[in-house]
C-alpha positions in Angstrom: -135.4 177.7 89.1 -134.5 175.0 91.0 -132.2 171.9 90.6 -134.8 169.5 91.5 -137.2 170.4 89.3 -134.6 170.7 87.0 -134.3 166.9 87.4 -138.4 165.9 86.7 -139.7 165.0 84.0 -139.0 163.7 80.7 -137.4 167.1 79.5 -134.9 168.9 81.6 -135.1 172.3 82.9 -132.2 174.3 83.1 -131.2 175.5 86.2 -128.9 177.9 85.2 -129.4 181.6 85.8 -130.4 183.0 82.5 -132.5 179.6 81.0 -135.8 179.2 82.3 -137.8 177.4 79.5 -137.4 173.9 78.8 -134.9 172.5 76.9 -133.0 169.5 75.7 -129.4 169.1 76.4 -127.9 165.7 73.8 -125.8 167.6 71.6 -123.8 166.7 68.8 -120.2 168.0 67.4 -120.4 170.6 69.7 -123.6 172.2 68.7 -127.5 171.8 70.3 -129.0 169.2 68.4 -132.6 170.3 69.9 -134.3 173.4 68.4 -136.1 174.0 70.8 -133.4 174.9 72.8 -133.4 178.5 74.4 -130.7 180.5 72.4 -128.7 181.4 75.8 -128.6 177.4 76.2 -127.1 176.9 73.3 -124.5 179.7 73.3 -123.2 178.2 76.8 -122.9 175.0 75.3 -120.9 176.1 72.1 -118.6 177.9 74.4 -118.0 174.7 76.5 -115.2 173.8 74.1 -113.9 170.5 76.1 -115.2 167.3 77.9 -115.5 167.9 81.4 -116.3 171.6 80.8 -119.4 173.0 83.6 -122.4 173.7 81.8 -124.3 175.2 85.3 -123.9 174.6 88.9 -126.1 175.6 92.0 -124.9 175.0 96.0 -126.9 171.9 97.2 -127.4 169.7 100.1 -126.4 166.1 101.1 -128.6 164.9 103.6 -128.1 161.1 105.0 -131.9 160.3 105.7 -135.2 161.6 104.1 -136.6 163.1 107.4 -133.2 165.6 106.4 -132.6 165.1 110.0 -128.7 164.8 109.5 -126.8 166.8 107.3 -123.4 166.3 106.2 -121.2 169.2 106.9 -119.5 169.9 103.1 -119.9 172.6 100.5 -122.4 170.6 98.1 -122.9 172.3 94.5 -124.8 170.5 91.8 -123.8 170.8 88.3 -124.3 169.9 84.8 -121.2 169.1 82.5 -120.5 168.4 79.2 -119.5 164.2 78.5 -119.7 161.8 75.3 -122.5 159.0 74.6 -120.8 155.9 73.1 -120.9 156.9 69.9 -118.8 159.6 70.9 -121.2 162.8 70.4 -121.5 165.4 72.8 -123.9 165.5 75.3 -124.5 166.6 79.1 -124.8 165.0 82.0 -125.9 166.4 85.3 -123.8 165.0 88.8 -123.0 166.5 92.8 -119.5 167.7 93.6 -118.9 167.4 97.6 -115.9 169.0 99.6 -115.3 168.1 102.9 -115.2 171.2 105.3 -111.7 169.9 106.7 -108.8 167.8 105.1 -105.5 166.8 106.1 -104.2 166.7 102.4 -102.6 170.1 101.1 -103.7 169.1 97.5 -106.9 167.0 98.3 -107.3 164.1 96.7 -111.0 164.0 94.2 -112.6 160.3 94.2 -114.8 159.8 91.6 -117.8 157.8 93.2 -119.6 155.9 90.5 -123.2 155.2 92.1 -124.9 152.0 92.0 -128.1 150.9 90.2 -130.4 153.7 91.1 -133.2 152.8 88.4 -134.2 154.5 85.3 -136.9 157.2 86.4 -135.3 160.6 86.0 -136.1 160.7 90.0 -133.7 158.0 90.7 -130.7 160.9 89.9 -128.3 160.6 92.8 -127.7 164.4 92.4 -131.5 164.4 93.4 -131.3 161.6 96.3 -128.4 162.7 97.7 -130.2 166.1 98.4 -133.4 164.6 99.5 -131.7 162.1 101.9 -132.7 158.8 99.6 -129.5 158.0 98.5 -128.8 154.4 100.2 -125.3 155.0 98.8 -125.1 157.7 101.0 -122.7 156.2 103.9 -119.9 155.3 102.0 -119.9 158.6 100.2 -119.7 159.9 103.4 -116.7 158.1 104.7 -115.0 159.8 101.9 -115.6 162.6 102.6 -114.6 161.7 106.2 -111.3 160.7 104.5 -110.9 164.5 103.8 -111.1 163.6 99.8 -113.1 165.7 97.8 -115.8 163.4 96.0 -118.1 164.0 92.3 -121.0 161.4 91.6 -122.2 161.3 88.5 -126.1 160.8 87.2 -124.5 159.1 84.0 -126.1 159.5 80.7 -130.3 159.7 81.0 -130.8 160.6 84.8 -131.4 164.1 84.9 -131.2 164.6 81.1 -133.2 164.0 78.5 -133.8 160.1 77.1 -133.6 157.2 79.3 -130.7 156.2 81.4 -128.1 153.9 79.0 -128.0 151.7 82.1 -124.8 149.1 81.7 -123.0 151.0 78.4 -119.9 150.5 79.1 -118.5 154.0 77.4 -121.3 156.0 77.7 -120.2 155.3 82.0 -116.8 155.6 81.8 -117.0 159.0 79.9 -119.2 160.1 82.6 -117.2 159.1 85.5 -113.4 160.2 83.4 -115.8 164.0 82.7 -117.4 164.3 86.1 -113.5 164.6 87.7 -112.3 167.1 84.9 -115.6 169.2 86.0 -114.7 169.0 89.7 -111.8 170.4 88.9 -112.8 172.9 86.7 -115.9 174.1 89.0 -114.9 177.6 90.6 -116.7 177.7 93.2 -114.8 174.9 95.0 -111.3 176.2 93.5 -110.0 172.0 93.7 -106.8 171.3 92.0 -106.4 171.0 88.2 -104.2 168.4 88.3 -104.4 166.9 92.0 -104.8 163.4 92.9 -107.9 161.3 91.6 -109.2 158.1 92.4 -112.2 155.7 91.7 -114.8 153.9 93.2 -117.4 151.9 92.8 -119.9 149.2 93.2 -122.3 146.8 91.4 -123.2 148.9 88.2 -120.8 151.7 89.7 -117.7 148.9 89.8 -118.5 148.3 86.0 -118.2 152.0 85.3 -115.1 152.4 87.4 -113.4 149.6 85.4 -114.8 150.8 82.2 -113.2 154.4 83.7 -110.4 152.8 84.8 -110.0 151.1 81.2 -110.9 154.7 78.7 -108.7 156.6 81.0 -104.9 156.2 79.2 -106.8 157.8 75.5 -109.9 159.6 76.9 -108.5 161.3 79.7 -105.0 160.4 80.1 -104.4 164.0 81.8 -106.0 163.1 85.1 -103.7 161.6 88.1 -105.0 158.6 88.6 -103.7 156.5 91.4 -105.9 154.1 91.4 -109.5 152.7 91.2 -111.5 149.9 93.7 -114.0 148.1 92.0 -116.8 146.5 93.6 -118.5 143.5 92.6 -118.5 144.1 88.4 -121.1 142.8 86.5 -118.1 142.3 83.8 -120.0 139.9 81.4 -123.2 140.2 80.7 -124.1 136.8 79.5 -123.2 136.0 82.9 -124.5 138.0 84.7 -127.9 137.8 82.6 -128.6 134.1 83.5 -127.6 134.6 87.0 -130.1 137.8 87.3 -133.3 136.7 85.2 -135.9 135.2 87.6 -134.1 136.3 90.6 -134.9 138.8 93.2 -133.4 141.4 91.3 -134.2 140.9 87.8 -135.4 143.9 87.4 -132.1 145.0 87.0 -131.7 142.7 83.8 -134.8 144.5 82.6 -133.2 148.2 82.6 -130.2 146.5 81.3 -132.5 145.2 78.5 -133.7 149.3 78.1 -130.8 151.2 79.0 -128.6 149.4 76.3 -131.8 149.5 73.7 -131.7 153.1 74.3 -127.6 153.1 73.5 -128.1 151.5 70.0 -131.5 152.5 69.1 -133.2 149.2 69.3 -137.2 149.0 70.0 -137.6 146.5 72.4 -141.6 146.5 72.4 -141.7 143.7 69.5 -140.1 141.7 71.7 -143.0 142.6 74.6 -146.2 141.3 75.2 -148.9 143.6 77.0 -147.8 142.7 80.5 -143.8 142.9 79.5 -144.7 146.6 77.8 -146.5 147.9 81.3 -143.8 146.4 83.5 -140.9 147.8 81.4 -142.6 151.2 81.0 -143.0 151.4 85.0 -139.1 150.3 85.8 -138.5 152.8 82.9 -140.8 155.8 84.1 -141.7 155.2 88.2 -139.7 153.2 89.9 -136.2 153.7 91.7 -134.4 150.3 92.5 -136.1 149.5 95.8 -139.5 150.4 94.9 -138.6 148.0 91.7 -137.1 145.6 93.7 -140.5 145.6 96.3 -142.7 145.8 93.1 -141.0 143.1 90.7 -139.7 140.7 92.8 -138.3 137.5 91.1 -139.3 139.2 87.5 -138.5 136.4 85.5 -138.3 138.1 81.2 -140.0 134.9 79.9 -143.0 135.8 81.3 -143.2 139.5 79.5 -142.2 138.4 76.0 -144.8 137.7 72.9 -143.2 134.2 72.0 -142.9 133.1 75.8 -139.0 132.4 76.0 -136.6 134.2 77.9 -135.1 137.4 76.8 -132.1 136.0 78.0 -132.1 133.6 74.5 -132.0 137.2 72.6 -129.0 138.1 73.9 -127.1 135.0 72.2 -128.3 136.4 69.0 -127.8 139.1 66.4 -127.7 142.2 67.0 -127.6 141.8 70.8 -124.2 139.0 71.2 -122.4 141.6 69.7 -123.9 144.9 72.0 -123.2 142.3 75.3 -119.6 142.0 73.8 -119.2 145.2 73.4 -119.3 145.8 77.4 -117.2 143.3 78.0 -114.8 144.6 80.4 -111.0 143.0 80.7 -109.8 143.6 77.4 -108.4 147.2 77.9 -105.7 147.4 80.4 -105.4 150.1 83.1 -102.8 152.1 83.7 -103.4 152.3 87.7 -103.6 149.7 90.7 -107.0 148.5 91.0 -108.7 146.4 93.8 -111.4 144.3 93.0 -113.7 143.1 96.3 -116.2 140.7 95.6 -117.8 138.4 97.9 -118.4 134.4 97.5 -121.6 135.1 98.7 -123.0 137.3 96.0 -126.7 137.0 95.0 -126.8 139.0 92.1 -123.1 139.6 90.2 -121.0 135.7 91.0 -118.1 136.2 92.2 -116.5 133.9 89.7 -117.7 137.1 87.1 -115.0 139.3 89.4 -112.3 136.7 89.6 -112.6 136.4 85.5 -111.8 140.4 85.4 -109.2 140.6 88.2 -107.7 137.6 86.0 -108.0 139.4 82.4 -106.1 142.6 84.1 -103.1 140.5 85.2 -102.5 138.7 82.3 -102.5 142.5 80.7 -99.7 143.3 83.3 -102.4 145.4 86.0 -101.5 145.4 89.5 -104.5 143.7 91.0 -105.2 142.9 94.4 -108.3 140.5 94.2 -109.9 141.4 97.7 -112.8 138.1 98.1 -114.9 138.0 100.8 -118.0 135.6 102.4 -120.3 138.1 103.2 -123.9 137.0 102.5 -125.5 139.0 99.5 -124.9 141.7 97.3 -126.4 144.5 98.8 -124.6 143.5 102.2 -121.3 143.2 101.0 -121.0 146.4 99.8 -119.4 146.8 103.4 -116.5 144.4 102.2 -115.7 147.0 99.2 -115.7 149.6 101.9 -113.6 148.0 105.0 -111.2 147.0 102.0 -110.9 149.8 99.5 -110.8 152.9 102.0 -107.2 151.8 103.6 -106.1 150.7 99.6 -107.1 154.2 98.7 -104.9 156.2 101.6 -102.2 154.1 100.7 -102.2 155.2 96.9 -102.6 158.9 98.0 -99.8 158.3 100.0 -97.7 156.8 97.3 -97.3 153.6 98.8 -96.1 150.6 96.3 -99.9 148.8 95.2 -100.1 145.0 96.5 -100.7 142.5 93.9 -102.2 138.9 93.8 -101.7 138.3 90.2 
């Protein structure tokens, strides 16, 4: 069976060898949590004794365009691993481990690439995108690989998996990100080091996980080598970056924030909904990958699909959901690696003054942080910033070179 259609759907099909029924993967305490599940399923499971451990893999494809007319030349293999929600029970999570055909580095360095919003719909999966030549992340995955780094992308919690995507939980993305190197490094078929290198990346939703990554890392997985993590415009506080988003061109992304972390704590959402909110909420959550939601929804502004008419942004200053937005708050764990944080002026969706805040926080906890700003005009643009800054930053840590600071 196949890894795509392994991805459709509501429920996931396995795409290992011996399952071919559907099943459900969210586990808990180590044991399949679905009865349904095919017995095989949930022996594999059992036996995968520790975070990080593979569940399945297949060999894949990473094409950079959807006519698949360019191919980049790596060994691809797709797998599914075992991570923690946060709440900390055991699930798995499905992601695309790449390895370049040449490197200059006798123990290649991994990069943990933490992808950007993708959108809810189990179809948004980058482990699916990347493969069908969607992925507009694709490039700068690419000019890792180009770096001769080995690099592992997760699908976080709910893309490709059972349940919907737990879009902006701060744990539930760090686990992924922290597991997703430990399966690299643990999938045979690549034979990477155990205890090599490792470094993190990532932008807009992906620079929140990275921190958050960067942040679990000393107690969740304080075995890895990190040497250091660039973060890319972080949408670091909510409440921020809630009234900046709602209404805008992209506030769609403040709805599958409003899902994803409803999803997280189990809170229904459709009280808060009237007709129109419910139909719009249940395409971002069911059709739509981010620029088909961006195209569809533009300027979606939450007062518009609530029963009482006021912005959903009000609910967030308000039991229970002041305390969920604190909870992702990221700056009050400290890092135990160098970390550059790019972010431009110019930023339409995450301000930059929401970066600056974070780069701040880690200095006053003793971080070295280089605070990369830059004026490039809009988010989706100055992605190239994160790049043109965090790719030299990144052979400089592998190389062992003292981390600039401009705390």
């Amino acid at each position: 069976m196949s890894f795509r259609r392994a991805l459709s759907g509501r429920a996931v099909v396995a795409f290992a060898a011996t399952a071919s029924t559907a099943l459900a993967l969210t586990v808990s305490s180590g044991e399949a949590a679905v009865a349904d599940q095919p017995r095989s399923q949930q022996r594999q499971l059992s036996r995968a004794a520790e975070n990080g451990d593979v569940l399945s893999s297949e060999a894949g494809v990473f094409y950079l365009d959807p006519l698949k007319a360019v191919k980049v030349k790596a060994s691809v293999h797709r797998i599914m691993y075992r991570t923690t929600d946060r709440a900390g029970k055991v699930i798995a999570v499905t992601g695309t481990v790449l390895n370049p055909a040449t490197s200059p580095y006798g123990q290649r360095p991994i990069v943990a690439f933490a992808p950007g919003t993708q959108g809810l719909a189990d179809k948004c999966a980058p482990s699916r995108q990347l493969a069908d030549g969607t992925e507009y992340e694709a490039l700068p995955i690419k000019k890792l690989l180009d770096q001769g780094y080995a690099v592992v992308v997760t699908d976080y919690q709910g893309l490709g998996t059972p349940g919907v995507h737990t879009y902006m939980d701060r744990e539930a993305q760090g686990h992924a990100v922290l597991d997703s190197v430990r399966a690299a490094q643990r999938l045979d078929a690549l034979d990477l080091p155990d205890a090599g290198p490792v470094g993190l990346y990532g932008y807009s939703q992906g620079g929140g996980a990275t921190a958050s990554a960067a942040e679990l890392a000393p107690t969740y997985a304080p075995e890895l080598k990190l040497k250091g993590a660039v973060v890319g415009a972080p949408p670091a506080d909510m409440n921020k970056v809630a009234d900046s988003m709602d209404g805008s061109a992209y506030g769609a992304f403040f709805n599958y924030a409003l899902s994803g972390l409803s999803t997280s704590y189990g809170i229904d959402i459709a009280p808060y909904l009237n007709a129109h909110g419910k139909r719009v909420t249940n395409d971002l959550r069911d059709n739509l990958c981010t620029t088909q939601a961006l195209a569809k929804y533009p300027f979606l502004n939450s007062r518009f699909l609530t029963v009482d008419g006021r912005p959903l942004t009000e609910r967030l200053k308000r039991a229970p959901w002041n305390t969920i937005v604190a909870e992702q708050r990221l700056g009050q764990l400290q890092p135990a690696v160098p970390v550059l944080l790019s972010h431009s002026a110019l930023d339409d969706v995450v301000p930059q003054q929401v970066g600056k805040t974070l780069a701040a926080d880690w200095c006053r906890l003793g971080v070295t942080v280089r605070f990369a700003g830059n004026h490039i005009p809009g988010h989706i643009a100055a992605t190239a910033g994160t790049i043109a800054d965090g790719l030299p930053w990144l052979k400089d840590r592998f190389a062992g070179r003292t981390a600039p600071s401009t705390c």
